[in-house]
C-alpha positions in Angstrom: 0.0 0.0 0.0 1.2 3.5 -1.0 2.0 5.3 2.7 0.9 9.0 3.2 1.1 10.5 5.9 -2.3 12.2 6.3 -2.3 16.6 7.2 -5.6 17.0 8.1 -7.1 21.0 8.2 -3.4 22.1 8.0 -3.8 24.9 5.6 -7.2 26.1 7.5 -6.2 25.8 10.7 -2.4 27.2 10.3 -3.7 30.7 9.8 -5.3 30.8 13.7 -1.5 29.6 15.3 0.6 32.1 13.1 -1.5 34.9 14.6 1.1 34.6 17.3 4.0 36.6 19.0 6.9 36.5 21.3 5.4 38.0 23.7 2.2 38.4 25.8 0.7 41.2 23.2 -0.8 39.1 20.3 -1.4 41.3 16.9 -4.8 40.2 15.7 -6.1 39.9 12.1 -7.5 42.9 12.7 -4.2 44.8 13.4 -5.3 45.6 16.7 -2.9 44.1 19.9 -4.6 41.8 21.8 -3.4 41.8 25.7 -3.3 38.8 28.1 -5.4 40.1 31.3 -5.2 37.7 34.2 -6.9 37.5 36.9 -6.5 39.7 40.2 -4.5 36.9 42.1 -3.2 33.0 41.5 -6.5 30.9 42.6 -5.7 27.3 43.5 -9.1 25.8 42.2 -11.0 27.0 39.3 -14.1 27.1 41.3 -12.2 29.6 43.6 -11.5 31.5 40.6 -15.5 31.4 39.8 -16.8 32.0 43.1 -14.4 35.4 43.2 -15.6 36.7 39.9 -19.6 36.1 40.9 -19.1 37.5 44.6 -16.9 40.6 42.9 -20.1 41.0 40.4 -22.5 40.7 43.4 -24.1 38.0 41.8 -24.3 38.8 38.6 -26.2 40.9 36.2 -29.5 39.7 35.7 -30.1 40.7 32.6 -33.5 40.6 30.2 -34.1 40.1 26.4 -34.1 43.9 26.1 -31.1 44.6 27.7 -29.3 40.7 27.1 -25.8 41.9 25.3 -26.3 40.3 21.5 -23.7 38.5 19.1 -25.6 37.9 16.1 -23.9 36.7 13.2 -21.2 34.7 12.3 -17.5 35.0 13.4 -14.0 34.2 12.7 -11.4 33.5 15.0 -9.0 36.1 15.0 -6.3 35.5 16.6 -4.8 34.0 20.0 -1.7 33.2 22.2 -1.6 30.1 23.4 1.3 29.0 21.9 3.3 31.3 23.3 2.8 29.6 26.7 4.7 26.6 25.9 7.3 27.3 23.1 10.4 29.4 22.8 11.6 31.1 19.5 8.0 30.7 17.2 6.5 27.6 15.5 9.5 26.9 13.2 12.2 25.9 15.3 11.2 26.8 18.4 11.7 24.7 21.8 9.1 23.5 24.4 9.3 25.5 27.2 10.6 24.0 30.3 8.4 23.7 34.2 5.0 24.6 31.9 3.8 21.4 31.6 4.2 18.6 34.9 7.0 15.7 34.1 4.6 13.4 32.6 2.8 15.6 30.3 6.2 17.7 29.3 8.1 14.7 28.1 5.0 13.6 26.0 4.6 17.1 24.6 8.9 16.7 24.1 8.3 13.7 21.4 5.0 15.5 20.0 7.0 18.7 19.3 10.0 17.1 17.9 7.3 15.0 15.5 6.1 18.4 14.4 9.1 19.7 13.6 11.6 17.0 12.2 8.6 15.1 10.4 6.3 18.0 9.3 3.1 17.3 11.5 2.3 15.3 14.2 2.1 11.6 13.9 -1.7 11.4 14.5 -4.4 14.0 15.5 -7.8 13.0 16.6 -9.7 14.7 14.1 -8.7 12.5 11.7 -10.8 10.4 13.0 -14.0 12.1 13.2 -13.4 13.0 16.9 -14.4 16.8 17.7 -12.3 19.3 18.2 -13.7 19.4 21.8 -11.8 21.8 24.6 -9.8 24.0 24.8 -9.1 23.3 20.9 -12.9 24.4 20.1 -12.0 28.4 21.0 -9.3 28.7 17.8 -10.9 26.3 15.2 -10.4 28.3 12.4 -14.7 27.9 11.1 -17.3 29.8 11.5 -18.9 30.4 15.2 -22.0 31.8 16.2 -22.6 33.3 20.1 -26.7 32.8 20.5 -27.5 35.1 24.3 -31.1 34.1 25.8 -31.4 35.3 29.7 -31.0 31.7 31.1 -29.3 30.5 28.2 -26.4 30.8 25.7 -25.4 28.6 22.5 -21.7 28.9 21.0 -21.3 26.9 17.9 -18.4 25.7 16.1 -19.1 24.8 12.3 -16.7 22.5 12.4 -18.2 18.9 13.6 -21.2 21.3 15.0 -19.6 21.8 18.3 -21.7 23.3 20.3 -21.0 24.6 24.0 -23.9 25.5 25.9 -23.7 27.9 28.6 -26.3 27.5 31.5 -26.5 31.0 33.4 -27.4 31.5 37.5 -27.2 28.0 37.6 -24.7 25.0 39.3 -22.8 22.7 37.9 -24.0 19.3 36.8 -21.3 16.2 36.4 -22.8 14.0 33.9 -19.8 12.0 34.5 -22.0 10.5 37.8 -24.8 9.1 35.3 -23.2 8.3 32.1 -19.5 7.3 33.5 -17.8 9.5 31.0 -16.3 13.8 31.0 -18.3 15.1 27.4 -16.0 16.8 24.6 -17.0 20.2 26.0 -17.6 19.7 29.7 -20.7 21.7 31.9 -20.6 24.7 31.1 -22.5 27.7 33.4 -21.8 31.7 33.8 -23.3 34.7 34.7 -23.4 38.2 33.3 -21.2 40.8 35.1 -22.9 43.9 33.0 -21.9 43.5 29.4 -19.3 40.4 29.9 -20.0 36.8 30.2 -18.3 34.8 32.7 -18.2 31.3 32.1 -16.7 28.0 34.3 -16.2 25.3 32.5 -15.6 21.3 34.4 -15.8 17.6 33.5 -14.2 17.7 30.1 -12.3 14.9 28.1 -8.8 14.4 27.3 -8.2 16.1 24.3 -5.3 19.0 23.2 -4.8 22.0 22.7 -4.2 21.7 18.9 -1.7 19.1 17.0 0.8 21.1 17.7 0.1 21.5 21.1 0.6 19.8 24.9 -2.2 17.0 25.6 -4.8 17.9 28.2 -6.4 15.8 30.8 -9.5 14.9 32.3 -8.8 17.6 34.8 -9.2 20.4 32.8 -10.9 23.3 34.0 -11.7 26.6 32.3 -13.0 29.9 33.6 -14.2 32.5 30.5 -14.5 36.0 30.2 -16.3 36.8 26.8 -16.8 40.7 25.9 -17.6 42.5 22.8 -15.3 45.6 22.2 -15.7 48.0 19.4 -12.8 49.9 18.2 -12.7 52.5 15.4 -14.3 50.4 12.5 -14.9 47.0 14.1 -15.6 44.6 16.8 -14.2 42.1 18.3 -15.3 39.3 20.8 -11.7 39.0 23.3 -12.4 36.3 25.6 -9.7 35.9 28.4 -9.1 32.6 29.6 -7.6 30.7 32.7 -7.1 27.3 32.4 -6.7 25.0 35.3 -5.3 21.0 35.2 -3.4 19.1 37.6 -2.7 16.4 36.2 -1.1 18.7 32.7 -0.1 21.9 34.5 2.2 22.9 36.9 0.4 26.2 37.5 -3.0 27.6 36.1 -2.3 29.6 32.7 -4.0 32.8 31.4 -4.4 33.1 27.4 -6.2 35.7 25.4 -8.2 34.3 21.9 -10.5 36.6 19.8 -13.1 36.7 17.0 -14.1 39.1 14.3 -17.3 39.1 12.2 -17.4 37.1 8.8 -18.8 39.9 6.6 -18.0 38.5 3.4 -19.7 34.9 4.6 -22.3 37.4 6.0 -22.6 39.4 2.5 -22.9 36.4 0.3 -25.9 34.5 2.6 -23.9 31.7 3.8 -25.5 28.6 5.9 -23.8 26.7 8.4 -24.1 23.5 7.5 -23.8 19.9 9.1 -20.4 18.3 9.0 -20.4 14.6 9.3 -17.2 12.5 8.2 -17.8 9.4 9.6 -19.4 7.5 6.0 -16.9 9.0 4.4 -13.4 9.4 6.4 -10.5 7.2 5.2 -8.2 7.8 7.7 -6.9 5.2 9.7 -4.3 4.4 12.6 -1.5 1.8 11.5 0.5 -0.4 12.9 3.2 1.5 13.0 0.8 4.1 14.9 0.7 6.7 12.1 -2.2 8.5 10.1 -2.7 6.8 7.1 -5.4 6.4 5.1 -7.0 4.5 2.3 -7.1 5.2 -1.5 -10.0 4.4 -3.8 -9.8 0.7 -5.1 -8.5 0.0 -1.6 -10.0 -2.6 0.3 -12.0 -0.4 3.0 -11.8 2.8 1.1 -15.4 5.4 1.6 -16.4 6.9 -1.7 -17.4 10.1 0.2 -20.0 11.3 -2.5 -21.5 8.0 -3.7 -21.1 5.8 -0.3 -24.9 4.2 -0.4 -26.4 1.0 1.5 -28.8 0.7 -1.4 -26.6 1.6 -4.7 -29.4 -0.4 -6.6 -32.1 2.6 -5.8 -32.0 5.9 -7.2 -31.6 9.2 -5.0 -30.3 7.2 -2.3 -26.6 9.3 -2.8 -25.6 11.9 -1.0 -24.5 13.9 -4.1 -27.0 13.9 -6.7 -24.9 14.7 -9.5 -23.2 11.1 -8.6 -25.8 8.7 -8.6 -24.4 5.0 -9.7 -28.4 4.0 -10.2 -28.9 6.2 -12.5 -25.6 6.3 -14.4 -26.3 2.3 -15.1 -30.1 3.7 -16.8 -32.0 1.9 -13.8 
């Protein structure tokens, strides 16, 4: 079998890394600097962290659909540090950073860094797979996002896999884990409104990463979120500042800053999200050798990903219509 090495998203998803600097001011694909802000003081616990915020707020704004802050549309990431939290000198011959990450989780993030840069990409990345993007990856996906604000309710999207993170406001947290014996891809989420910013705390999520290029996470994670819209001269931009607590990955809670702008031209030209589904029609496969690969058409195994059908013999049963083997053979 011919062996390729499989780069999922790399183009698309380069673009949301290289938005980077040395330093803690990130330049923005707006051209606007975007500044880390952490939090008053270290916290231990994320819910410490949480707790501070709501009790600095007084509780929270309880806000109404006439005076609930709005973020219609759709968005584009734009922009982030994380990187710069755990490599030195930039993504092209740069060096993992050392005491970020705990023993364990440093060594691994060692091998996955030197993968990225002696052999081009990492070995193997979940999404290759059909896994989602999940946390804290979801927050610099480089797809289209839509923020959704209802008074007891908010809905973030991802167009990518249709990752959605639901934020339940004034209310406790909820571990699933307890019923179902499993963290979710994007935790339990809840916040409250401190005026016009939304303050999120985020438990219970899977393992996942940051990106491919980036440390692993654990179930530990923990996330507190503060999302606010800021308008500058000729634009807006949604700067959410985020603290991110694990102690099985982390020696110390980290602060990063990531961003969105609005997708005008998607806006201007009446784009739909759509459903993404790759499942039926993914190729991609772990090997022996524990590398992506994947298989090519005539291949036993190998999807079609447009013509893929349970009932071939019956027309319209295709996913593309163009492509319909029933028809092509004049049944």
């Amino acid at each position: 079998m011919l062996k390729n090495y499989l780069r999922p998203l790399v183009s698309c998803a380069l673009p949301a890394l290289l938005a980077v600097s040395a330093n803690a001011q990130i330049v923005g694909f707006t051209g606007q600097v975007l500044e880390i802000e952490p939090p008053d003081w270290e916290f231990a616990t994320s819910d410490e962290h949480y707790r501070y915020l709501l009790d600095k707020a007084d509780g929270g704004t309880q806000h109404t659909w006439d005076t609930l802050p709005r973020w219609d549309g759709l968005w584009d990431t734009a922009g982030n540090n994380h990187m710069d939290a755990f490599i030195e000198g930039g993504l092209r011959g740069g060096t993992v950073k050392k005491g970020v990450l705990t023993p364990a989780y440093e060594a691994a993030y060692i091998e996955r860094w030197r993968q990225q840069q002696e052999e081009g990409q990492v070995r193997y990345d979940r999404l290759t797979h059909c896994e989602p993007a999940g946390l804290p990856r979801w927050l610099l996906e480089p797809y289209n996002h839509e923020f959704i604000n209802m008074p007891h309710q908010s809905y973030f999207i991802n167009d990518f896999s249709n990752a959605i993170r639901r934020i339940y406001i004034n209310q406790e947290h909820t571990n699933l884990a307890e019923m179902n014996g499993s963290h979710s891809w994007h935790g339990d989420t809840v916040g409250f409104w401190d005026d016009n910013k939304l303050i999120t705390h985020t438990k219970y999520v899977m393992p996942a990463d940051f990106t491919r290029w980036s440390p692993m996470t654990s179930n530990q994670l923990e996330l507190v979120e503060t999302w606010e819209l800021r308008e500058f001269d000729d634009f807006e931009r949604l700067v959410v500042q985020v603290t991110m607590y694990d102690s099985h990955a982390l020696v110390k809670p980290l602060n990063f800053v990531y961003a969105f702008r609005r997708s005008e031209g998607l806006e201007e030209i009446g784009y739909r999200v759509q459903h993404w589904e790759c499942e039926q029609s993914s190729n991609s496969y772990l090997d022996e050798d524990g590398l992506t690969n994947f298989y090519l058409p005539g291949e036993p195994g190998y999807k079609d990903p447009r013509a893929t059908s349970l009932f071939a013999d019956l027309p319209g049963q295709t996913a593309d219509p163009y492509n319909d083997p029933a028809l092509d053979s004049g049944d």
